[in-house]
C-alpha positions in Angstrom: -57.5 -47.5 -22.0 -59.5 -48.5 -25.2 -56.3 -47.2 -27.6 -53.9 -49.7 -25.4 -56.7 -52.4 -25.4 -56.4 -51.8 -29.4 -53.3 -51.2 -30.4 -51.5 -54.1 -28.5 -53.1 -56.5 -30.8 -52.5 -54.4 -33.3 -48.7 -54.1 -32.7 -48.3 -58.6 -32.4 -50.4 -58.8 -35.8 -47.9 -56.8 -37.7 -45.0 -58.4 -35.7 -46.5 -62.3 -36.6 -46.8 -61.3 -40.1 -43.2 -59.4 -40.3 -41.5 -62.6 -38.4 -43.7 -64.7 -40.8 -42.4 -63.2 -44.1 -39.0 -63.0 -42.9 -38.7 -66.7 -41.9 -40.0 -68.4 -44.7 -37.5 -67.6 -47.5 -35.2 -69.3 -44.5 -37.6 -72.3 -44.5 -37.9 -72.5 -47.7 -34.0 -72.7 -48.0 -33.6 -75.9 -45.4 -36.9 -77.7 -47.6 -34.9 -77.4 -50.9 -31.9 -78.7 -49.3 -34.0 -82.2 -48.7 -35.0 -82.0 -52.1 -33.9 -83.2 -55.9 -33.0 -80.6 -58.3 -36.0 -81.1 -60.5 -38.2 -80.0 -58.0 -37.0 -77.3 -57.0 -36.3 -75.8 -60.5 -39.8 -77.2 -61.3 -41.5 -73.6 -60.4 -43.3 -74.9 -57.2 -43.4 -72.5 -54.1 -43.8 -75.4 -51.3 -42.0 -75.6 -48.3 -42.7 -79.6 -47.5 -40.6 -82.0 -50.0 -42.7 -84.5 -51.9 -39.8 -86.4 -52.5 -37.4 -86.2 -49.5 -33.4 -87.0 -50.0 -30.8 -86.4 -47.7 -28.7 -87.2 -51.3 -27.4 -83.0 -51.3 -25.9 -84.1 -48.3 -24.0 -87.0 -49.2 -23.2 -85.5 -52.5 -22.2 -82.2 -51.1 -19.0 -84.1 -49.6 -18.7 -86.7 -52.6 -18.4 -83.3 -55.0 -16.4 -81.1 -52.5 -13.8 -83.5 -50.5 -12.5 -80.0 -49.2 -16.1 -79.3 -47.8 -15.9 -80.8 -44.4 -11.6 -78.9 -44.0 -13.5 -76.2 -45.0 -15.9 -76.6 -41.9 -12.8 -77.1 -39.5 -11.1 -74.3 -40.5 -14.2 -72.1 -39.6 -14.4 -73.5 -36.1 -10.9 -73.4 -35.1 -10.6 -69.5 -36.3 -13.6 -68.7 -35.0 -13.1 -70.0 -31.9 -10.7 -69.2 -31.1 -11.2 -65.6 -32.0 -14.4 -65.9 -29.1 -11.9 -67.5 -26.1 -9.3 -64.9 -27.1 -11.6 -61.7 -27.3 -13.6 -62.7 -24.1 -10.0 -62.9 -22.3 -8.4 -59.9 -23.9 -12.0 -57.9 -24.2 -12.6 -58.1 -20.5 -9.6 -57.4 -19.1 -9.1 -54.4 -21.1 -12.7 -53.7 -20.1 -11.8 -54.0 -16.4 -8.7 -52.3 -16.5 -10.6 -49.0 -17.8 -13.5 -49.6 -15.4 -11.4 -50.0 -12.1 -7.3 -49.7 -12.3 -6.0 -45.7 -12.1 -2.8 -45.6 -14.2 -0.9 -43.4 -16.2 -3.0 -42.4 -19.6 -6.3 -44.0 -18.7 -8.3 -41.7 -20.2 -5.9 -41.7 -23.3 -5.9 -45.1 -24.3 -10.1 -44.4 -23.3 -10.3 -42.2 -26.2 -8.3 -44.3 -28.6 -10.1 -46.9 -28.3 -13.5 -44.5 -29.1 -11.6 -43.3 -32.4 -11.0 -46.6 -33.8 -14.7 -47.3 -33.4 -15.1 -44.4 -35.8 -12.9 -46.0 -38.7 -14.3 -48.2 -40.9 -12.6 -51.5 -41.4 -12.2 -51.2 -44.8 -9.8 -48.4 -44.4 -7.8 -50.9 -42.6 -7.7 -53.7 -45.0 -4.4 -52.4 -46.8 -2.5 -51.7 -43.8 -3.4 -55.2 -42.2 -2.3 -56.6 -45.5 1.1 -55.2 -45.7 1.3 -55.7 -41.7 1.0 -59.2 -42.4 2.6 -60.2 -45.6 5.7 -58.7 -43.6 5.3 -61.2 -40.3 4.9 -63.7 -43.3 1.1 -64.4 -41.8 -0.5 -65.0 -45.3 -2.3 -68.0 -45.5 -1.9 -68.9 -41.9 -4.3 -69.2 -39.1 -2.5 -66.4 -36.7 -3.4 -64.2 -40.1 -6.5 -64.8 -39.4 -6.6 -64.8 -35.6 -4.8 -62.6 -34.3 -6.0 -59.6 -35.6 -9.5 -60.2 -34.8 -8.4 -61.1 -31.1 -9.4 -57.5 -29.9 -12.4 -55.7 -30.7 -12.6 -51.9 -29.7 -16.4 -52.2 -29.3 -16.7 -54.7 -26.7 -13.9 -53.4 -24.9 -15.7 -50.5 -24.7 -19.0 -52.5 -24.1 -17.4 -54.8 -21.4 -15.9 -51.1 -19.6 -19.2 -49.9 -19.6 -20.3 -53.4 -17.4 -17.8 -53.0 -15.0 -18.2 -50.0 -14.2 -21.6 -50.6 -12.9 -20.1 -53.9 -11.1 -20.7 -53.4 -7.2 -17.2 -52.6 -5.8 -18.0 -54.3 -2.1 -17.7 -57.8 -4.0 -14.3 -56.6 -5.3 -13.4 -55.4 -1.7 -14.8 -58.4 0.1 -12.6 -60.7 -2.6 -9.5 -58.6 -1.8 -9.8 -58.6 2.4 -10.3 -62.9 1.8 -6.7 -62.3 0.6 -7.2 -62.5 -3.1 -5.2 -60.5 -6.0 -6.4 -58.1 -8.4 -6.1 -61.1 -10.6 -7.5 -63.6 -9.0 -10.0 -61.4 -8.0 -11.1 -60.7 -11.7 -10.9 -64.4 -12.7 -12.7 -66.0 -9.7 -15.6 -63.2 -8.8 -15.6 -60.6 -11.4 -15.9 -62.5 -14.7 -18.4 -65.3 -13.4 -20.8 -62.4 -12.6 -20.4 -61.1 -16.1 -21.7 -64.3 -17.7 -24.8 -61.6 -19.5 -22.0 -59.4 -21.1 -19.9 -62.5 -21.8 -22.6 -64.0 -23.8 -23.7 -61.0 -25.7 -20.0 -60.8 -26.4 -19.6 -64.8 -27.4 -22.5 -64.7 -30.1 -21.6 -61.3 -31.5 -18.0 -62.3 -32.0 -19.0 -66.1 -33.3 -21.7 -64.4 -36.3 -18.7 -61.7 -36.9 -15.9 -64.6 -37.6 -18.0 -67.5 -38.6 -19.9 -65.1 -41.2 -16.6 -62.9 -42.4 -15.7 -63.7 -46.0 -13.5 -60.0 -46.7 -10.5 -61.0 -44.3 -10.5 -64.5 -45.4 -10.6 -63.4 -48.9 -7.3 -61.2 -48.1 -5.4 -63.3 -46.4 -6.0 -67.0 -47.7 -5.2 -68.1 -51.1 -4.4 -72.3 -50.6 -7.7 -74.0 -51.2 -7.2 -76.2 -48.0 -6.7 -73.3 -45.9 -10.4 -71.5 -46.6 -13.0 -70.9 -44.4 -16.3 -71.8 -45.1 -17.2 -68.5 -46.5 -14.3 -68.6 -49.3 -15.4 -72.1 -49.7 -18.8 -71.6 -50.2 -18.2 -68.9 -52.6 -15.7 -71.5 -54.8 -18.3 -74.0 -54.2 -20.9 -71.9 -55.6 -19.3 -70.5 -58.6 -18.7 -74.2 -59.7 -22.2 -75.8 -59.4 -24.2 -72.5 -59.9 -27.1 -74.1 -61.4 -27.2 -76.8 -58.8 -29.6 -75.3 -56.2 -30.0 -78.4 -54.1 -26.1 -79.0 -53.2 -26.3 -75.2 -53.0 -29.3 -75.2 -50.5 -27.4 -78.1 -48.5 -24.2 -76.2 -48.5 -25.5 -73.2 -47.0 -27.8 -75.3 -44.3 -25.0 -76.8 -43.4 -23.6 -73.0 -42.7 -26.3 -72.1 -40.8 -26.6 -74.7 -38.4 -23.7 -73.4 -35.8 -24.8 -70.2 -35.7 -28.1 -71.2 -34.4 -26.9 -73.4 -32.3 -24.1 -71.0 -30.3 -27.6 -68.4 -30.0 -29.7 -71.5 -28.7 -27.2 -72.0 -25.8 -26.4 -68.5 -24.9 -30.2 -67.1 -25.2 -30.6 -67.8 -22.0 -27.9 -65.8 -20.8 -29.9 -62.8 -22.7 -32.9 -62.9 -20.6 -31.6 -63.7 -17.3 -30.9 -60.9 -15.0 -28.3 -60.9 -12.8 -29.0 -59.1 -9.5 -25.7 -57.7 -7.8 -26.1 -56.8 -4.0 -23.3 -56.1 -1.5 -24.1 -59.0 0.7 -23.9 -61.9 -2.4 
């Protein structure tokens, strides 16, 4: 009883000062972005401006007109990517948790071996793949191969085969289809999995700079990762446009795991009789 007593505060302390040393090179990043060059080159660790500007900001766009296309481009393909992989995901993901057909257990272990190959090994194929559609420097480029992901197909699988079957049968004796079945009581149960799914996919496009890299080369057509890289390499010694830049980066990703945090926490009970 006395070692729980002690090592539980134990165990927090090192946690607070682990989340604590992580979190303030962040911190320190969204400070310099509210603050003038000078002071940030002047040597000084502090994480509260003395002299506050929102000038990075209103520069930023002033010295990058491409900036806020840059921006746009990231949200469209990486939303899209999310509404098409939650689609596609779970109904592959269903179809291997409940529908018998020919070579089930085939495509099954298909999908297992591409989880074993890197994706660099891809890169060149997917190149050559789409240089032939004549996909480079295009938004479907960029899409459609990152509509499908073998690991949450194989994640979302995994949930439905836990899914209670009586709600599935209850669904289907009120006279609906396997489809609308799946669209009108199986996927609003999965709203957990669906989540999970949503932010992993957003970090993986929003953050991707290798595909982008591959497949873009027009200047208006770069995500915000290509961008920022361009951006970077022209005003490396200006930290606070830098700082601004990259703030401005972070800012959806916390947001989409703000929203969908809840949906981390909250169980979901499943009973025969709901």
């Amino acid at each position: 009883m006395k070692k729980k007593t002690f090592s539980k505060p134990l165990l927090y302390t090192v946690l607070i000062i682990y989340a604590v040393i992580t979190f303030i090179p962040f911190i320190w990043a969204i400070s310099s972005s509210f603050k003038p060059l000078p002071e940030i080159v002047s040597g000084e660790l502090s994480l509260i401006p003395k002299d506050f500007t929102l000038d990075n900001y209103t520069e930023l766009f002033k010295q990058e007109p491409l900036f806020f296309r840059w921006m746009l481009n990231s949200l469209f393909v990486t939303g899209s990517m999310v509404i098409l992989n939650l689609i596609f995901n779970s109904m592959a993901g269903y179809a291997l948790a409940r529908i018998k057909f020919s070579g089930q257990k085939v495509w099954f272990f298909l999908i297992l071996a591409v989880l074993m190959i890197p994706g660099q090994v891809t890169m060149i194929p997917s190149y050559l793949i789409l240089k032939s559609f004549g996909w480079l420097n295009t938004y479907q480029g960029l899409i459609v191969p990152g509509m499908v992901n073998a690991t949450f197909i194989f994640m979302m699988r995994q949930f439905f085969i836990n899914f209670p079957k009586e709600l599935e049968e209850a669904a289907q004796m009120d006279g609906l289809s396997r489809i609308g079945t799946f669209f009108r009581i199986v996927l609003p149960l999965a709203k957990p999995a669906l989540a999970a799914q949503a932010v992993f996919t957003f970090m993986a496009g929003w953050n991707d700079f290798m595909r982008p890299l591959i497949v873009m080369s027009d200047k208006e057509m770069f995500t915000l990762t290509l961008g920022l890289n361009a951006f970077k390499g022209q005003y490396i010694s200006f930290w606070n446009y830098i700082m601004a830049a990259s703030t401005l980066m972070t800012i959806p990703s916390l947001l989409i795991y703000a929203f969908f945090n809840r949906f981390f926490i909250k169980g979901v009970t499943f009973t025969g009789g709901k």
